[in-house]
Each structure stands twice: as structure tokens, then as C-alpha cells.
RODO-2510 file (C-alpha; in nm, 4 decimals, decimal comma):
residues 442
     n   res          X          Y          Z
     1     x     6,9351     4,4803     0,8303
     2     x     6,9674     4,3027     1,1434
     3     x     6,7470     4,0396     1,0438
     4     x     6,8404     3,7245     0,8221
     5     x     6,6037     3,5037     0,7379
     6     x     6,8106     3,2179     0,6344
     7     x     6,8133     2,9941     0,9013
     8     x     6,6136     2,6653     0,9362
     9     x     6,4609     2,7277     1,2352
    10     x     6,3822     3,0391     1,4492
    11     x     6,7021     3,1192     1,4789
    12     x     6,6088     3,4273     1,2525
    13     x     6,8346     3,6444     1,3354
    14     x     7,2077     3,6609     1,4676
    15     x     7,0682     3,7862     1,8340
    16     x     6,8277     3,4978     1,8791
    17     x     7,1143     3,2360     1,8035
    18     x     7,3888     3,4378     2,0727
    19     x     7,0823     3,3944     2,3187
    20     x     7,1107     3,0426     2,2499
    21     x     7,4798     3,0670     2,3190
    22     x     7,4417     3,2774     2,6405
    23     x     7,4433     2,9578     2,8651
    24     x     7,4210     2,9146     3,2598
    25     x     7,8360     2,8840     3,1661
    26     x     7,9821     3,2405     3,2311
    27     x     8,3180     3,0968     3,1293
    28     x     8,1510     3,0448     2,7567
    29     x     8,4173     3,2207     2,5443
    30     x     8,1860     3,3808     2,3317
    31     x     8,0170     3,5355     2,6039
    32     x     8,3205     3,7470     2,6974
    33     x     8,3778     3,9192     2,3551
    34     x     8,2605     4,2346     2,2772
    35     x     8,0037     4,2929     2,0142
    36     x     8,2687     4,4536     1,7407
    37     x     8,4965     4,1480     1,8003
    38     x     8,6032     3,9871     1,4458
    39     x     8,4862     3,6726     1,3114
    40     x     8,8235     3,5500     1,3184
    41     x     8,9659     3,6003     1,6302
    42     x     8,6084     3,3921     1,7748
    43     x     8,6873     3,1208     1,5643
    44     x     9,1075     3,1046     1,6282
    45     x     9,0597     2,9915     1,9643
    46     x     8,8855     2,6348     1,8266
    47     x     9,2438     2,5513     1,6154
    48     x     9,5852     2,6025     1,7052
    49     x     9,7120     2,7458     1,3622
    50     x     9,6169     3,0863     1,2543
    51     x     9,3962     3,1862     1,0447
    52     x     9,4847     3,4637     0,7843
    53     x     9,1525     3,4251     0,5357
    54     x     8,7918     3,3101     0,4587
    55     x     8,8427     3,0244     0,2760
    56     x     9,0642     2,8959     0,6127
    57     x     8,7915     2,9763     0,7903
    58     x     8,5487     2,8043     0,5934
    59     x     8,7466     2,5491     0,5749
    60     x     8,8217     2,4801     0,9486
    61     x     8,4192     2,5495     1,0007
    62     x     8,3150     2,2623     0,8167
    63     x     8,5873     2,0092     1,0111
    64     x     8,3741     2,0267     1,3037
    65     x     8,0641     1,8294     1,3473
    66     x     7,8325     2,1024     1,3314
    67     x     8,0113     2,2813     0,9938
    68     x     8,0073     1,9309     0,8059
    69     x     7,6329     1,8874     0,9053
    70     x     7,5636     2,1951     0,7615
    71     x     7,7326     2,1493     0,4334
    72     x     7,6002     1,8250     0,4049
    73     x     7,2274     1,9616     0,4522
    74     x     7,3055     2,2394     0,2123
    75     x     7,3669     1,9877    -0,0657
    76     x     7,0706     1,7358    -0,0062
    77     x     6,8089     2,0763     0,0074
    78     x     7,0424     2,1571    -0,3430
    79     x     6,9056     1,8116    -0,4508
    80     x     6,5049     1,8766    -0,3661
    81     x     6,5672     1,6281    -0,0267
    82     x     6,7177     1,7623     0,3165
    83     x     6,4982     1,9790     0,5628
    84     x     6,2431     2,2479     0,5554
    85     x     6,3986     2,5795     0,4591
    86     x     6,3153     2,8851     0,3997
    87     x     6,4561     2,9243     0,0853
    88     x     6,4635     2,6097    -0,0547
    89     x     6,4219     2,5377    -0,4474
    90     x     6,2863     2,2078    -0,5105
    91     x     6,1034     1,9913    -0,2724
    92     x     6,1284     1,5950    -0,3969
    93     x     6,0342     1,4168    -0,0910
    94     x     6,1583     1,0971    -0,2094
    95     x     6,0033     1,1123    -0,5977
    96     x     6,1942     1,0595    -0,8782
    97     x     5,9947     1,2481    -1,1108
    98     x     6,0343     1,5747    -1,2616
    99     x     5,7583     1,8191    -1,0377
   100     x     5,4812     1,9438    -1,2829
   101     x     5,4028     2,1980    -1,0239
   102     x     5,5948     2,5747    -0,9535
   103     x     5,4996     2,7897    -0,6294
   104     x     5,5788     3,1778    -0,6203
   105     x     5,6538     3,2417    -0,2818
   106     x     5,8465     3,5432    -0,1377
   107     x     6,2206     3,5621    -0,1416
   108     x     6,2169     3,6413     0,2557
   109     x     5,9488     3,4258     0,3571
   110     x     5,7742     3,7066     0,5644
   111     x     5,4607     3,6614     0,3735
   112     x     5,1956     3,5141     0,5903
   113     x     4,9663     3,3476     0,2723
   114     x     5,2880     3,2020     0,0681
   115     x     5,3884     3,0597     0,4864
   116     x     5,0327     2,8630     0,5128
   117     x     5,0768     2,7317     0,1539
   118     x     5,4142     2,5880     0,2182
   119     x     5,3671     2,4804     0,5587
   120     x     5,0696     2,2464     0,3853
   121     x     5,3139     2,1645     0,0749
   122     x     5,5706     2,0547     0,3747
   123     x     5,2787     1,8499     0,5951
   124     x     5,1834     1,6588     0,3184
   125     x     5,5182     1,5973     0,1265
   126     x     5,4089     1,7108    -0,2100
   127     x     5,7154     1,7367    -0,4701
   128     x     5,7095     2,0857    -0,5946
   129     x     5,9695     2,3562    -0,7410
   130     x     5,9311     2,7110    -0,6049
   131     x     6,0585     3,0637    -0,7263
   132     x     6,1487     3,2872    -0,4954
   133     x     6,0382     3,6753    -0,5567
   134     x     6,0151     4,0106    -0,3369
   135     x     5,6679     4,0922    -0,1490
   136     x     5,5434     4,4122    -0,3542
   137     x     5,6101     4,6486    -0,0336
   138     x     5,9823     4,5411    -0,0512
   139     x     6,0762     4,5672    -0,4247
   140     x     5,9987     4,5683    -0,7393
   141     x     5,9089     4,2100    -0,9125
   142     x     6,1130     4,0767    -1,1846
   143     x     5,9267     4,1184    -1,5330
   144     x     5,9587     3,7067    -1,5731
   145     x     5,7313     3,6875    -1,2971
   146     x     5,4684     3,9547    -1,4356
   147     x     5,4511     3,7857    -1,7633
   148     x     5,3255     3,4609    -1,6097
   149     x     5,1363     3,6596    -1,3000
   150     x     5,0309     4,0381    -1,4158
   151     x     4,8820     4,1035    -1,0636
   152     x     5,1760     4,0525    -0,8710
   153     x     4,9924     3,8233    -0,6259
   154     x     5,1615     3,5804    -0,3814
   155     x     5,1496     3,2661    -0,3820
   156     x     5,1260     3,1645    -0,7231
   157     x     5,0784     2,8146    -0,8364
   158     x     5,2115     2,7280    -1,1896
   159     x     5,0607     2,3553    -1,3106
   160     x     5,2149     2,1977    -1,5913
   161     x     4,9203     1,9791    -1,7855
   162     x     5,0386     1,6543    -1,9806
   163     x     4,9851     1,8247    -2,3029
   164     x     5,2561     2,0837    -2,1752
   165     x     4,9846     2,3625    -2,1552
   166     x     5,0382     2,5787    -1,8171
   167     x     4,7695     2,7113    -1,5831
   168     x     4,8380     2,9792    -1,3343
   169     x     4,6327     2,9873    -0,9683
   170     x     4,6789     3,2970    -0,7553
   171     x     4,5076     3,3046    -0,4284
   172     x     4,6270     3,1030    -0,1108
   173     x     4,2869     2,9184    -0,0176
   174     x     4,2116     2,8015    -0,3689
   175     x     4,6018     2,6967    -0,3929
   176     x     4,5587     2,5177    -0,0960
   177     x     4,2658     2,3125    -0,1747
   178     x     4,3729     2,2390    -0,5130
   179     x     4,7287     2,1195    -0,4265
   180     x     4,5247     1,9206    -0,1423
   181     x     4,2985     1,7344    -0,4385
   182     x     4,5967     1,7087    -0,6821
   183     x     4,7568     1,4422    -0,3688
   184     x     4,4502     1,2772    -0,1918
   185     x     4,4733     1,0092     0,0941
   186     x     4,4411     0,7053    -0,1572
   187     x     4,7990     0,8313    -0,3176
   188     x     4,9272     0,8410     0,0147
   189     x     4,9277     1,1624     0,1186
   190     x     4,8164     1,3622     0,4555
   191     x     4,4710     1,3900     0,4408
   192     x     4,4070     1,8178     0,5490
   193     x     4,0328     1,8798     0,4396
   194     x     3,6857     1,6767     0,5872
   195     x     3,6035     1,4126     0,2789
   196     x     3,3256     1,4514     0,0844
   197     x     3,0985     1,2174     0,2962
   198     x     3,2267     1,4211     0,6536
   199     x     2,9233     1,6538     0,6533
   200     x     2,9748     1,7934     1,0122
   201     x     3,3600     1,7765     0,9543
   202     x     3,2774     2,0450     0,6623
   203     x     3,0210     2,2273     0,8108
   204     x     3,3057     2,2385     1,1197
   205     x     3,5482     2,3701     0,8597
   206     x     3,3489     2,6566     0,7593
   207     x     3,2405     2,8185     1,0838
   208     x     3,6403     2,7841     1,1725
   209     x     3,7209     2,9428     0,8869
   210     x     3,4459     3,2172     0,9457
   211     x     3,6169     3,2511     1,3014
   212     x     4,0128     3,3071     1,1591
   213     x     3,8433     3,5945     0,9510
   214     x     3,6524     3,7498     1,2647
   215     x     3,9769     3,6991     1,4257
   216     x     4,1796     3,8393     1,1840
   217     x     3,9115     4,1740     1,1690
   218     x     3,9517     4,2116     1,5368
   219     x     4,3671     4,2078     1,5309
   220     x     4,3082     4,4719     1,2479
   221     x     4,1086     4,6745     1,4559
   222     x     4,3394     4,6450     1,7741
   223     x     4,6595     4,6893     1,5961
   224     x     4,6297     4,9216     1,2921
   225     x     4,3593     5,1735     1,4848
   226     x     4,3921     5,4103     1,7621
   227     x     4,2182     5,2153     2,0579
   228     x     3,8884     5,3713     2,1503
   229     x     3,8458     5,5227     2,5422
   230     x     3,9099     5,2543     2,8095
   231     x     3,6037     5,1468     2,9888
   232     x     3,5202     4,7824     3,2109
   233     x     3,6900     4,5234     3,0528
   234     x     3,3887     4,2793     3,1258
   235     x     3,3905     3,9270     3,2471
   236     x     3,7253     3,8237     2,9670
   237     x     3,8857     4,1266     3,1673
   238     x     3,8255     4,0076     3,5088
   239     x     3,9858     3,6948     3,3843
   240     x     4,2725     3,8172     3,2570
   241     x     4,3200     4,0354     3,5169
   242     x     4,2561     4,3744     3,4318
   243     x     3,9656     4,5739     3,5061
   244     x     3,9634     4,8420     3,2244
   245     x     4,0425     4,7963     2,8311
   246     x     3,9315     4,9020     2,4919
   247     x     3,6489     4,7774     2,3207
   248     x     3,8679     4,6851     2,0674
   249     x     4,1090     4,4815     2,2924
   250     x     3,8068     4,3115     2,4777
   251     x     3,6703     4,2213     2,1246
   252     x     3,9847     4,0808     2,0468
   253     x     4,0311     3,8442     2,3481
   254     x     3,6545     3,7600     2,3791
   255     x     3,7257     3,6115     1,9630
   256     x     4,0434     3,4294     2,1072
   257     x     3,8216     3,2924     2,3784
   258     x     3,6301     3,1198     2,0879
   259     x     3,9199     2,9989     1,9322
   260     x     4,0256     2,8725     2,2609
   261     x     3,6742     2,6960     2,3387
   262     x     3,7067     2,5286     1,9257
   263     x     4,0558     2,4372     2,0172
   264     x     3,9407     2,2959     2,3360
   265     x     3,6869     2,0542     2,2095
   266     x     3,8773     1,8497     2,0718
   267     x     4,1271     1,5546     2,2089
   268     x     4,4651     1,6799     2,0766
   269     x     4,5861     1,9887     2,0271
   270     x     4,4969     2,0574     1,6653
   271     x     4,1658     2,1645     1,5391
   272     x     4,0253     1,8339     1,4335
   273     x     4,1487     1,5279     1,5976
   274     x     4,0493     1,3165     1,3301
   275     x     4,4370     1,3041     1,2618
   276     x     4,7901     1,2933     1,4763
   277     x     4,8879     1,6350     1,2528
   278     x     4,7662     1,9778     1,2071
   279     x     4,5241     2,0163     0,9154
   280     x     4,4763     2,3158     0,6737
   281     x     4,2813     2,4894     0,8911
   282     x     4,5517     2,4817     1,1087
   283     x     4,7791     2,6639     0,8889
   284     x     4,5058     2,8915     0,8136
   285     x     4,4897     2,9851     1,1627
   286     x     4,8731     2,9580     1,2585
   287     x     5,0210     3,2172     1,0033
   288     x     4,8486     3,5007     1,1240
   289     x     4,8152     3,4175     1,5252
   290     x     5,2100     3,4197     1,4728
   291     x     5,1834     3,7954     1,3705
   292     x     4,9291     3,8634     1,6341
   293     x     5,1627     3,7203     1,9345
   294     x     5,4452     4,0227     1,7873
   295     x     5,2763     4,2620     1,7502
   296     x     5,0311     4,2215     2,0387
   297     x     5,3091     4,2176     2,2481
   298     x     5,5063     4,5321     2,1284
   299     x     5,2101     4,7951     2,0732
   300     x     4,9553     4,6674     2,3088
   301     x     5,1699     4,5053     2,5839
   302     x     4,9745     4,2081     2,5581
   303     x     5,1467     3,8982     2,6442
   304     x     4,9255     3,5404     2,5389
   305     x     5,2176     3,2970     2,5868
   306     x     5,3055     3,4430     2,9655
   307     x     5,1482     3,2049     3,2560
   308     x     4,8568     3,4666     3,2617
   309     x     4,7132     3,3953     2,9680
   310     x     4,8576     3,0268     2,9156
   311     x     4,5494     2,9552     3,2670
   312     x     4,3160     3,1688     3,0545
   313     x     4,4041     3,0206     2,6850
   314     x     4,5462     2,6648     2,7574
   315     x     4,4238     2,5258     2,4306
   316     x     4,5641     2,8074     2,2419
   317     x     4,8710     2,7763     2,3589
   318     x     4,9283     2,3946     2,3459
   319     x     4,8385     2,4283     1,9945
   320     x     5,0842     2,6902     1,9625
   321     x     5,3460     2,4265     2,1557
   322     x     5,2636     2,1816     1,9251
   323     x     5,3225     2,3855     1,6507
   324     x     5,6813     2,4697     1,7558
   325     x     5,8015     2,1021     1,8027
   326     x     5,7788     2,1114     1,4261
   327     x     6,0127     2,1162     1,1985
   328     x     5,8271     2,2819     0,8984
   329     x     5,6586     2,5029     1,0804
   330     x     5,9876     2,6275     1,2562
   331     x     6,1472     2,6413     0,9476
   332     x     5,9287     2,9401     0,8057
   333     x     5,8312     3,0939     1,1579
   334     x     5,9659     3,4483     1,2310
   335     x     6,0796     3,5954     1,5785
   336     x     5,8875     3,8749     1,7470
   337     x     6,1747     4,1969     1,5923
   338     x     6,1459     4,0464     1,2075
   339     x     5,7207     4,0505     1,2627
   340     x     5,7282     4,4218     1,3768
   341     x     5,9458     4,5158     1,1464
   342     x     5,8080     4,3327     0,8371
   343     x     5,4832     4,4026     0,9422
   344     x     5,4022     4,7658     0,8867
   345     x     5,5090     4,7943     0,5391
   346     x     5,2192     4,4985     0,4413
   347     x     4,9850     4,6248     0,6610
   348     x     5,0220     4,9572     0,7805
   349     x     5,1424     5,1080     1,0976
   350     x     5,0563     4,9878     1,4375
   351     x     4,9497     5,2027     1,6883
   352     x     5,0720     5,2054     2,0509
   353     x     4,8141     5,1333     2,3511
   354     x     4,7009     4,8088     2,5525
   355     x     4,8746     4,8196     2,8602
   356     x     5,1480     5,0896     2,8954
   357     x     5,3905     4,9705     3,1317
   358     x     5,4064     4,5970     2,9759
   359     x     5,4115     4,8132     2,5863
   360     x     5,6953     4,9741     2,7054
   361     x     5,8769     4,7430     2,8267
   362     x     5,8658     4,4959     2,5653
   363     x     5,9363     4,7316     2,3184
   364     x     6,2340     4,7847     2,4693
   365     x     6,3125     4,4530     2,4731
   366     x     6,1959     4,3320     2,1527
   367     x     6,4560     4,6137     2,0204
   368     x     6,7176     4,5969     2,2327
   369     x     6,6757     4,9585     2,3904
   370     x     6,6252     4,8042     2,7706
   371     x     7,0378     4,7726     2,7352
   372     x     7,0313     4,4231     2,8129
   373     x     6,8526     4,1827     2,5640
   374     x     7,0691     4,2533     2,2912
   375     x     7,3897     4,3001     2,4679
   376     x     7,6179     4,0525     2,5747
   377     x     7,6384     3,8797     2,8016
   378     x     7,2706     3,7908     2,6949
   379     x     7,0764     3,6197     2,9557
   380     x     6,9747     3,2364     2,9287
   381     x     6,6512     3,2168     2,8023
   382     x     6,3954     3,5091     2,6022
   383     x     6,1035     3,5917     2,8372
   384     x     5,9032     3,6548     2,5608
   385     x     6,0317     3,4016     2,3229
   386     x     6,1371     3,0577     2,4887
   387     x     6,3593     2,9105     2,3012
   388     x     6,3405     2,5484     2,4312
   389     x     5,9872     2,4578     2,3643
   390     x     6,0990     2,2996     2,0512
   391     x     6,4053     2,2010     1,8797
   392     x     6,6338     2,5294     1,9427
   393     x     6,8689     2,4341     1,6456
   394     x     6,8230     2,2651     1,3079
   395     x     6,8212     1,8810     1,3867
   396     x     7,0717     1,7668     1,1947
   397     x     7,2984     2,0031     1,4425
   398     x     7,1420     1,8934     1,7486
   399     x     7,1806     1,5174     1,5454
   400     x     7,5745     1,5878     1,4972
   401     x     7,6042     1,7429     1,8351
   402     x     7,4577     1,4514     2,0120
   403     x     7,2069     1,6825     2,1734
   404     x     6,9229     1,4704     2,2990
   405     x     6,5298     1,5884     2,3276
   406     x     6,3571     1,5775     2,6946
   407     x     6,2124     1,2453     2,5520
   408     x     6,5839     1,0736     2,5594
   409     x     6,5985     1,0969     2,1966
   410     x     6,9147     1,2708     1,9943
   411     x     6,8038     1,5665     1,7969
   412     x     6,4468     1,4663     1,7338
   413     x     6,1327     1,7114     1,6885
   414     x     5,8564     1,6272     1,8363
   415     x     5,9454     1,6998     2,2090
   416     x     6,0787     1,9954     2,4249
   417     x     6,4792     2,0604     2,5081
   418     x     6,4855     2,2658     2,8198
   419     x     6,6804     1,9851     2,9815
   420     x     6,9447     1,9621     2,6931
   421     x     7,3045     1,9473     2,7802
   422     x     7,3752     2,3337     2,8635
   423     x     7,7580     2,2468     2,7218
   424     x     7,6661     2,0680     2,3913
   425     x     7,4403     2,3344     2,3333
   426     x     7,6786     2,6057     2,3410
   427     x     7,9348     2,4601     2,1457
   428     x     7,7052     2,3364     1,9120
   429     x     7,5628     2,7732     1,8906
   430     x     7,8806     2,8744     1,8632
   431     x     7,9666     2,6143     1,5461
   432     x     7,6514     2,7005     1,4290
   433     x     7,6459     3,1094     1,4299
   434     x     8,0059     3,1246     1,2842
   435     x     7,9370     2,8714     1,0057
   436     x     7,5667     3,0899     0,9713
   437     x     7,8189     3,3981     0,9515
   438     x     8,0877     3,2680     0,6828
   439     x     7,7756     3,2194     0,4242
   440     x     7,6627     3,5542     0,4656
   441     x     8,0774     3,6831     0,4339
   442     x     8,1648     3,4669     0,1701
***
């Protein structure tokens, strides 16, 4: 499997770190090798002895900067502190107590219910242990797991009473909410649902939620169903610049519209601006419109983060730019190749249509099969997939490497890096994908 998600930010898979690497440098070592070159002989050039094993290897990775960052972040995520990650155990956020609380996520973090539910545990800093078990459509669950859940459902949310009695909670909304009541505001915590008294702030909450599951029906219909005949695409057509689509496409983008216009009302880029960070409803949303950029984009041909769409959906996509400057939410998001892949297997196959020529060609590139976006040298930059919108690397790399944000900062979230240093960037991709490459190895 090409894909490994095991990385703390979208750096997802082995290919979207190189294109990290493939700098505006065409002297970059690594950009000269070929594909089948060994592990080893990329890494010899950085010492002057050789290197006859692993362990040396390992050992000489975690002398530099970037390998000793690494290590050290390993053992403080061991410890329940550290960053967001994917696979991360235990989640202390600075308590000393014991969590009373266990969340059954998936192993692989490609499910998009168990994402929302940790991207609110994250936002809110709520001390929690998690289990890690495979998605139904990807293997069979371990019989530990059935004896506590008998549906298989992910999430699962195990509480721990003070009389030592357990209680088990399937079902991402009402996991949510609950783990949202367990922490409230007056404890310290993030507040992520309207209060009790907010009567319009609840009454906003429900016809937002109402609109993520028209949304959702709408991608369903678009993606999973042979489009119906073409026909005028209408007044969201003209805007978007074509003159003929589906009914199902035009229902589609005339729903995003409405997302746009809730996004839109309000003064920052998150749903409610009653605080400086997204809310549940947020993750609600986020999750899914993750999947729908993927796979809109390889079996439609249909673009919404190209300049086209950013004039016709600019709230949409500075929520979507907000989202990426963070660190939890890059540390579960997926790149466009895992989505299509993972995707058909949960919901079913998606059917080709949209707009041909774009379809095809994203396809190709999405795979590789254009003979250029997954061979080396790779170019700069993804056209579908910038990688500089957000921290490109874990920040305690871009910390170590002494790679600073667009707002002056060293290896901060929060901000954009497509003025980084184009040299410490490489150097710190190139300690970064062979240390990546050693775990997987050894």
C-alpha cells in the first residue's frame, strides 16, 4: 500500500513528503536519485563513514536536528503529552489524573465520524485514552472489542463511573455532545455548543446541522450515482462557468452555495464567531467536505479550491484555510489518493462524470498515471493540493529546523509558509522522509 497514515500532518504518504522535497533547487540530491535507489545510499551522503546496517542508520538519523525532534516527540505522545497524531494512545493535556474515559477509533484514521470526534477531543484538550481498531470494510474486529461493542460501531466511548461501573456510547453526535457536557466552559474548557440560554445560537445550530445532512445527500447523489443527462446548468452554472451540468451536480453546488452564504455571515471564518476556534459544527461539517474535495475532483473533475471556485466560494474556502493552519486538524486530515482509495470500500463506488477533460486529468494526476506527479523530479508545489497553506511539516521539525511561518515566527501554526526558506525546507524533508522510512523498516 502506497499509503501510510502515520505521519502528523498531511504528509500521508511517502509521495506527498518527496513533493515537499522537490524544491526550486535542482541540485537537491534527492532529486537526482532514481525511484529504486536504497535507503542507504540517500542517507551515506549526510556522514562520512559508511553505513553497513539499520541500527547505524537509525542511529545517525536521530543525530540530526530533525531525527532527535522526532524521537523526542515520539516519547512525550508515549507519555499522553506531545502533538496531535494519528495514532496516538493517551491524550493527558497537562492532567495528572488517570482518564476515566476510552475512545474506539479506527486503527488508520480514515474514518470520517471517529476524525470529527477527535478533532473536538483535540480542540478542547480533554484527557482521554483511545483504542485503536480496523473500520469493518478493512478487517475483521478483535473479539475484545465486540464484547464491550457487539455492533461494531465507530467511535465508541467507554466512561468509567466512580463506582467503577462502565457505560458504553456508540454514535458520533451523541459522543460529541456528551464529551462536550462532561468538560463545560466553567472547568475551563473550549466552549463548542450554543449554552442553554443562546436560543438563536441553537436554533442556528440545528438548521446547520440540517444543511451538512442535505449536503452530505447531494455528494451521495453526485458521487455514488450515474449523473442524470446534462441540461442548463442555471444561474450557479453561469457562475462557475459552465453552461451545461447534471441536476445532480447543480444540486450539489447550489447546497455549497448555502454553506457558503452561512459561512459568510459571520465575522471569522468559522461558523459561529462567538469564538476565535472552530466549534462542533465545524467538525461536523469539515470531515466530510474533506472527502467531497477528493473525490469531487477525481470522478467529477470538479475543482472547489482552484481560483474558479475560491471567487465563487470565498467563505468556503477560508474556512477550509483556516482549517489547515491547524495542527489537530492536519494531524488526522488525508490527501486526495488515500480519500479515493479509502473511500469506495465505506461507501461504495464512485462513478465517473462532471467535467471530462478536468476528470481525466486529475485522475491521472491524483494516481500518478500523467508520468509526472509521482515521478521524480517532482515539481514544486501540488496543483491540486498546496502544500504551503499551513504548516507543511510537523512543528516540532519546522521548530528544530529553524523554519519560520510567513508571520516571522519559527515553526508556528497558525499562519501560511509559502515564503519558508526553500533550503531549510529541503533538508529538513529529506531528515524527515528517511527518519519516516527507518520506522516503517525497522
Amino acid at each position: 500500500m502506497k499509503v501510510l497514515k502515520s505521519w502528523l500532518f498531511l504528509m500521508t504518504t511517502t509521495i506527498r513528503l518527496t513533493k515537499v522535497i522537490s524544491f526550486l533547487s535542482p541540485s537537491s540530491t534527492i532529486l537526482s536519485y532514481p525511484t529504486n535507489r536504497s535507503l542507504s545510499s540517500v542517507l551515506k551522503m549526510s556522514t562520512t563513514s559508511a553505513i553497513s546496517s539499520w541500527s547505524d542508520l537509525q542511529s545517525v538519523s536521530s543525530k540530526t536536528a530533525v531525527g532527535a525532534a522526532l524521537d523526542k516527540e515520539q516519547q512525550s505522545r508515549l507519555a499522553g503529552s506531545g502533538a496531535p497524531f494519528v495514532q496516538n494512545k493517551l491524550r493527558l493535556f497537562g492532567s495528572a489524573d488517570i482518564p476515566k474515559l476510552t475512545l474506539y477509533r479506527d486503527h488508520a484514521g480514515w474514518c470520517p465520524y471517529c476524525q470529527k470526534t477527535m478533532l473536538l477531543i483535540e480542540e478542547k484538550r480533554i484527557p482521554i485514552n483511545i483504542e485503536l481498531v480496523p473500520m469493518r470494510s478493512y478487517g475483521d474486529k478483535p473479539d475484545s472489542f465486540l464484547e464491550i461493542v457487539p455492533s461494531g460501531l465507530l467511535p465508541a466511548l467507554v466512561v468509567e463511573t466512580s463506582d467503577g461501573r462502565k457505560q458504553t456510547i456508540t454514535e458520533s453526535q451523541v459522543i460529541m455532545e456528551l464529551l462536550d457536557q462532561f468538560h463545560p466552559v466553567e472547568d475551563g474548557y473550549k466552549q463548542m455548543l450554543p449554552s442553554n440560554e443562546d436560543i438563536e445560537g441553537q436554533k442556528r445550530y440545528n438548521q446547520l446541522a440540517n444543511l451538512e445532512r442535505e449536503l452530505f445527500s447531494w455528494w451521495c447523489n453526485l458521487i455514488f450515482r450515474p449523473e442524470g443527462p446534462m441540461s442548463s446548468g442555471g444561474m450557479i452554472g453561469k457562475l462557475m462557468g459552465s453552461s451545461e451540468m447534471s441536476g445532480a451536480m447543480q444540486g450539489f453546488l447550489d447546497c455549497l452555495k448555502k454553506v457558503d452564504n452561512a459561512l459568510a455571515s459571520t465575522s471569522g471564518p468559522w461558523f459561529y464567531d462567538t469564538a476565535d476556534h472552530p466549534t462542533m459544527i465545524d467538525f461536523v461539517y469539515v470531515s466530510h467536505v474533506e472527502r467531497m474535495l477528493a473525490s469531487c475532483a477525481f470522478w467529477k473533475g470538479l475543482d472547489l479550491r482552484s481560483a474558479e471556485y475560491k471567487r465563487q466560494l470565498p467563505a468556503l474556502n477560508k474556512w477550509l484555510d483556516a482549517f489547515e493552519k491547524r495542527e489537530c486538524y492536519l494531524a488526522f486530515k488525508s490527501d486526495y489518493y488515500t480519500h479515493v482509495r479509502d473511500i469506495p470500500p465505506q461507501y461504495g463506488p464512485g462513478f465517473d462524470g462532471g467535467f471530462e477533460e478536468n476528470r481525466k486529468k486529475y485522475q491521472a494526476s491524483i494516481t500518478g498515471k500523467d508520468n509526472k506527479s509521482w515521478d521524480l523530479p517532482l515539481s514544486f508545489d501540488d496543483p491540486l493540493q498546496p502544500l504551503f497553506k499551513g504548516p507543511p511539516l510537523p512543528l516540532c521539525v519546522l521548530k528544530a529546523s529553524g523554519i519560520k511561518g510567513d508571520n516571522g515566527e519559527v515553526g508556528v501554526e497558525g499562519t501560511t509558509y509559502e515564503n519558508a526558506d526553500p533550503g531549510k525546507l529541503a533538508e529538513a524533508c529529506r531528515h524527515m522522509a528517511g527518519k519516516s522510512a527507518l520506522v516503517f523498516v525497522s
